[in-house]
BATI-275816 format. One line per field, with one value per residue (C-alpha): residue in three letters; x, y, z. Coordinates in steps of 0.001 Angstrom, whole numbers. Layout:
BEGIN
kevo: ala/...;
c1: X/...;
c2: Y/...;
c3: Z/...;
***
This chain:
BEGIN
kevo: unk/unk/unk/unk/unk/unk/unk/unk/unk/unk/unk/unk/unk/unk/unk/unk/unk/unk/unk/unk/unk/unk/unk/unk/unk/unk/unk/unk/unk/unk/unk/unk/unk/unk/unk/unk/unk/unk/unk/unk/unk/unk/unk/unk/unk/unk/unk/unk/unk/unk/unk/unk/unk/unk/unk/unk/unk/unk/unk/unk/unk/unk/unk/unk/unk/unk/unk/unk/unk/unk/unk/unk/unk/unk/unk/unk/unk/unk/unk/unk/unk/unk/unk/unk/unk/unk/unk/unk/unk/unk/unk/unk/unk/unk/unk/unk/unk/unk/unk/unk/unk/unk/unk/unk/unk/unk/unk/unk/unk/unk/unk/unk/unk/unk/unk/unk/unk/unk/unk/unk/unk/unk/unk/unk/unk/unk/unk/unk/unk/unk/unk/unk/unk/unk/unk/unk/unk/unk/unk/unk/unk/unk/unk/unk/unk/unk/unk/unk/unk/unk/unk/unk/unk/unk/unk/unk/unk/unk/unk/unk/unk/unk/unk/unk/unk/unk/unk/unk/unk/unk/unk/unk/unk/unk/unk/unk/unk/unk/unk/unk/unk/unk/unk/unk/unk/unk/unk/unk/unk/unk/unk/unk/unk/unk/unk/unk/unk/unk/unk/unk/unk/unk/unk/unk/unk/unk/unk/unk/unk/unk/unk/unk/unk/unk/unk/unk/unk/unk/unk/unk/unk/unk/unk/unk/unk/unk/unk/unk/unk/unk/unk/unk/unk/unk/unk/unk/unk/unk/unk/unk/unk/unk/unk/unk/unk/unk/unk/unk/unk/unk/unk/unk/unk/unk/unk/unk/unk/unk/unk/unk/unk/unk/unk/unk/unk/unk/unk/unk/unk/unk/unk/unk/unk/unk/unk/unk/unk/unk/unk/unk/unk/unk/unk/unk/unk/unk/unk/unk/unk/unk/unk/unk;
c1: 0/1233/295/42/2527/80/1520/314/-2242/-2503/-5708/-7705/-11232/-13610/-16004/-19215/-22110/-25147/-25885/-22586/-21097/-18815/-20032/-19653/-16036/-15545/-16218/-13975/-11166/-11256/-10759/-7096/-5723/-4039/-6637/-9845/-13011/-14941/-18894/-20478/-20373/-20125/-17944/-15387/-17739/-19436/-15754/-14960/-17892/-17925/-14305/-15126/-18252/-15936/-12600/-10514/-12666/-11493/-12990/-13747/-12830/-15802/-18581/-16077/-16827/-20503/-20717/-19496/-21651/-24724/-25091/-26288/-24097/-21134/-22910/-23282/-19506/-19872/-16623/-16937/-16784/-13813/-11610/-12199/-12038/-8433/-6969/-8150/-6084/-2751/-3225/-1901/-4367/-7566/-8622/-11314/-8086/-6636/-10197/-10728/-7860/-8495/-11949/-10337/-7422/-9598/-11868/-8454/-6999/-10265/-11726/-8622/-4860/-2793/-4183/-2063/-4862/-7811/-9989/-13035/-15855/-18617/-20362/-21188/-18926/-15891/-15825/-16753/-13633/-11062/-8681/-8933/-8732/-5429/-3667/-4574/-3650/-610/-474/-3518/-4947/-8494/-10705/-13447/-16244/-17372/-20703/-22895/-25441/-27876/-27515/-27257/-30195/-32157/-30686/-31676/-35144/-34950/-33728/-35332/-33199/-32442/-33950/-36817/-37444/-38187/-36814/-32957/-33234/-35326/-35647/-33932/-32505/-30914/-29764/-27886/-26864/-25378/-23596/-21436/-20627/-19097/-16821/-16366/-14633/-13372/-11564/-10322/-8994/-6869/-5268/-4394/-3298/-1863/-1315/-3413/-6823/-7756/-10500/-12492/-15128/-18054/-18604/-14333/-14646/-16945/-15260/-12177/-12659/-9207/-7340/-8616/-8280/-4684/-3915/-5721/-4160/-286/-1253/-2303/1077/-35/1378/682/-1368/-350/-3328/-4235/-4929/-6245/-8975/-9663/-10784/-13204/-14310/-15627/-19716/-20698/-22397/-20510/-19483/-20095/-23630/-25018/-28929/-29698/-28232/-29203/-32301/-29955/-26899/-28234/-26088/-23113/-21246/-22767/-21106/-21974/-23900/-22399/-25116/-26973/-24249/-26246/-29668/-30622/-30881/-33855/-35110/-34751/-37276/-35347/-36327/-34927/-31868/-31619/-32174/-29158/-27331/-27613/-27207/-23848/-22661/-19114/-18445/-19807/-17187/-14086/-15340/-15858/-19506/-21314;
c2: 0/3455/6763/6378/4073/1832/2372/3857/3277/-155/-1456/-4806/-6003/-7229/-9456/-11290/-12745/-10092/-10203/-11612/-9142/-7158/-3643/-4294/-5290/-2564/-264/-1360/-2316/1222/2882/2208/5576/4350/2414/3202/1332/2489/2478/-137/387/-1159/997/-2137/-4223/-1287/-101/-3225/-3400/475/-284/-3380/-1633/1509/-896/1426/4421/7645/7968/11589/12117/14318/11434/8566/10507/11451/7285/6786/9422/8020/4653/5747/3808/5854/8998/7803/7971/11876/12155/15862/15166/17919/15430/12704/14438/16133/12270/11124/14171/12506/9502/9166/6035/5315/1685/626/-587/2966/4612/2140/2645/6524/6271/4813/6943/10557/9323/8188/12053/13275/11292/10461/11518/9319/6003/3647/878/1770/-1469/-1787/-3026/-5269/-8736/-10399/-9985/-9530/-12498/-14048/-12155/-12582/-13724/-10411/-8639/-9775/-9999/-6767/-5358/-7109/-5968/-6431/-8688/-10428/-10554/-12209/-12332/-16081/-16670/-20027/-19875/-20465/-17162/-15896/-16979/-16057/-12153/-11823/-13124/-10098/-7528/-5329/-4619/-1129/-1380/-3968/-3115/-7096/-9387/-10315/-14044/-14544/-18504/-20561/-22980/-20342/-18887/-21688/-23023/-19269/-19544/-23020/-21133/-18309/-20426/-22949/-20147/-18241/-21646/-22313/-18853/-19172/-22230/-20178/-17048/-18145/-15713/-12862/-14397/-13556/-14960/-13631/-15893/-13484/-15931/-15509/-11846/-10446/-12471/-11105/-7760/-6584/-9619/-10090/-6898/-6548/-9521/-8361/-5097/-6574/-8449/-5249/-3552/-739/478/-1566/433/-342/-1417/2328/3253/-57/517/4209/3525/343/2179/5011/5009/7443/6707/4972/6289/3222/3719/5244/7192/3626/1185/3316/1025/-2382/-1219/1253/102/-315/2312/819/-1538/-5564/-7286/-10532/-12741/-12237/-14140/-17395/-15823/-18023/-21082/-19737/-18052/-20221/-22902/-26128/-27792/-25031/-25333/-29117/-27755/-25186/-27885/-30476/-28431/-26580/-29784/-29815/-25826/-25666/-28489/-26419/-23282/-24967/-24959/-27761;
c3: 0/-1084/1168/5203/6645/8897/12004/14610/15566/15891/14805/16681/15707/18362/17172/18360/18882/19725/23454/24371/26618/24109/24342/28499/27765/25149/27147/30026/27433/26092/29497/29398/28315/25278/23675/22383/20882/18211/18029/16155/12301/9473/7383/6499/5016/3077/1919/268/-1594/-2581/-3819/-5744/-7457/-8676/-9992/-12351/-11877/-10388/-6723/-5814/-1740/-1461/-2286/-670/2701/2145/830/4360/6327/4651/7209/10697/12212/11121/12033/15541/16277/16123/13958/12379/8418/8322/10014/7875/5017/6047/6921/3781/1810/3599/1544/-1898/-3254/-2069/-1553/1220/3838/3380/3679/6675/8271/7787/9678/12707/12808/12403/15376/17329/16947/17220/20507/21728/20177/23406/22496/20350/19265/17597/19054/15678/17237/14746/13948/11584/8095/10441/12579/8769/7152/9943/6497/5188/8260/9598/5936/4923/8531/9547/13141/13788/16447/16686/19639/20213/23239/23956/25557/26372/23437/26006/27212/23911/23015/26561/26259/22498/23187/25581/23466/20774/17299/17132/13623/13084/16601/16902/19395/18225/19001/15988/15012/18182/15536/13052/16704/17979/14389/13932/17527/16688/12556/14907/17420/14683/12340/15594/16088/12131/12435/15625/14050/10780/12602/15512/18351/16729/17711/21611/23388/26048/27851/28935/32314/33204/32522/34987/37997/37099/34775/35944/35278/31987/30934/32237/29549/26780/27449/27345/24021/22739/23668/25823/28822/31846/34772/38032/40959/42059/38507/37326/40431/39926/35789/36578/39794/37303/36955/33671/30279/27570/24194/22711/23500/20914/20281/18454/21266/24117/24540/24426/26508/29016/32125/30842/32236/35471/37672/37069/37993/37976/39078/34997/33538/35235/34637/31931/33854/35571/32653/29455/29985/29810/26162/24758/26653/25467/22188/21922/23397/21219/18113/19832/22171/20084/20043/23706/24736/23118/24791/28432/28455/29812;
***
């Protein structure tokens, strides 16, 4: 790649399941001063297929940022359009891993110029595209939120989608069926890529937040925080930026402390064929991730 040498900052993608914990962790993972997590959005996956739709034409900077202003999702990260606009000039040719790398590296200097990883936070086509992810970013570093699909499935019956405003779970089949595809290529892809794929089990996490942060944080390469500070950042109560107008209704407490005990809430909740159910459809996956 030509233009912007991709170095700082370092880029990692965190990818999940919906209702697995991952905007609780982002937010906690971003409160180390020298990382920070973007907002949902799915500017990647709309990048590569903008770029593969305009092959050999000329791409004008002006519409390439209102192309990526036009999904909500972007808006919702607040990033003034000036700022984009001026990274973008720094770069010599265009291609959707320049562009995306642009997007994270405007909000970084805008939201917040100390941090050194720029943590992109999505579903869906990224867990799907891990490949492409960490060959077209060679520093870049995977990680992914693991929860028991029977709590999955029990929070997403729970939860409205911010834009069918219809109850996430969906089908309980398609749900669990879509939980062991996720592990299953989460698994193929730590094999391929070993040592840039991270896992973080939801159920170890909230035990031990500062633990698990404090590893995630040296694979990352930050600057370790001694107890005092460590204590004074997860002791702080406020709203999230990662909750946005659109997830406000799905993620209200996160900036609240835990509370630990919901992790187990499904097996009161989740009547118990349809906890046989998820299990016999993810037994394998649910065996490699510790779930029994």
């Amino acid at each position: 790649m030509t233009g912007h040498r991709f170095s700082e900052p370092r880029l990692a993608f965190l990818v999940y399941r919906s209702r697995s914990g991952s905007t609780f962790f982002g937010d906690r993972l971003s409160r180390h001063p020298e990382v920070l997590v973007t907002p949902e959005s799915n500017v990647a996956f709309r990048l590569v297929n903008y770029f593969k739709n305009r092959h050999g034409k000329d791409i004008s900077r002006r519409k390439l940022v209102e192309y990526i202003y036009s999904d909500q999702k972007f808006k919702d990260w607040k990033l003034p359009q000036e700022n984009l606009a001026e990274v973008l000039h720094e770069y010599s040719e265009l291609n959707w891993a320049t562009t995306f790398y642009a997007c994270c590296r405007a909000y970084q200097e805008w939201k917040k110029q100390e941090a050194k990883v720029v943590v992109f936070k999505k579903s869906g086509w990224y867990y799907k595209n891990t490949d492409l992810l960490l060959s077209t970013f060679p520093d870049s570093l995977i990680i992914c939120m693991l929860r028991d699909p029977r709590a999955v499935y029990n929070s997403a019956c729970k939860a409205l989608h911010s834009e069918t405003k219809k109850p996430m779970a969906g089908n309980i089949l398609k749900n669990a069926f879509g939980w062991w595809d996720y592990v299953n290529r989460l698994f193929a892809a730590e094999k391929q890529w070993p040592g840039r794929v991270l896992k973080v089990r939801y159920e170890s996490f909230l035990p031990d937040i500062s633990g698990k942060l404090t590893s995630i944080w040296r694979e990352l390469g930050v600057l370790e925080l001694d107890n005092i500070k460590l204590k004074e950042i997860l002791d702080q109560q406020a709203e999230s930026h990662l909750v946005t107008s659109s997830t406000r209704h799905l993620h209200g407490n996160v900036g609240q402390r835990p509370i630990i005990e919901r992790a187990e809430g499904w097996k009161h909740e989740l009547p118990s064929w349809r906890a046989r159910l998820i299990r016999l459809i993810c037994k394998k996956g649910m065996g490699i991730c510790g779930y029994y």
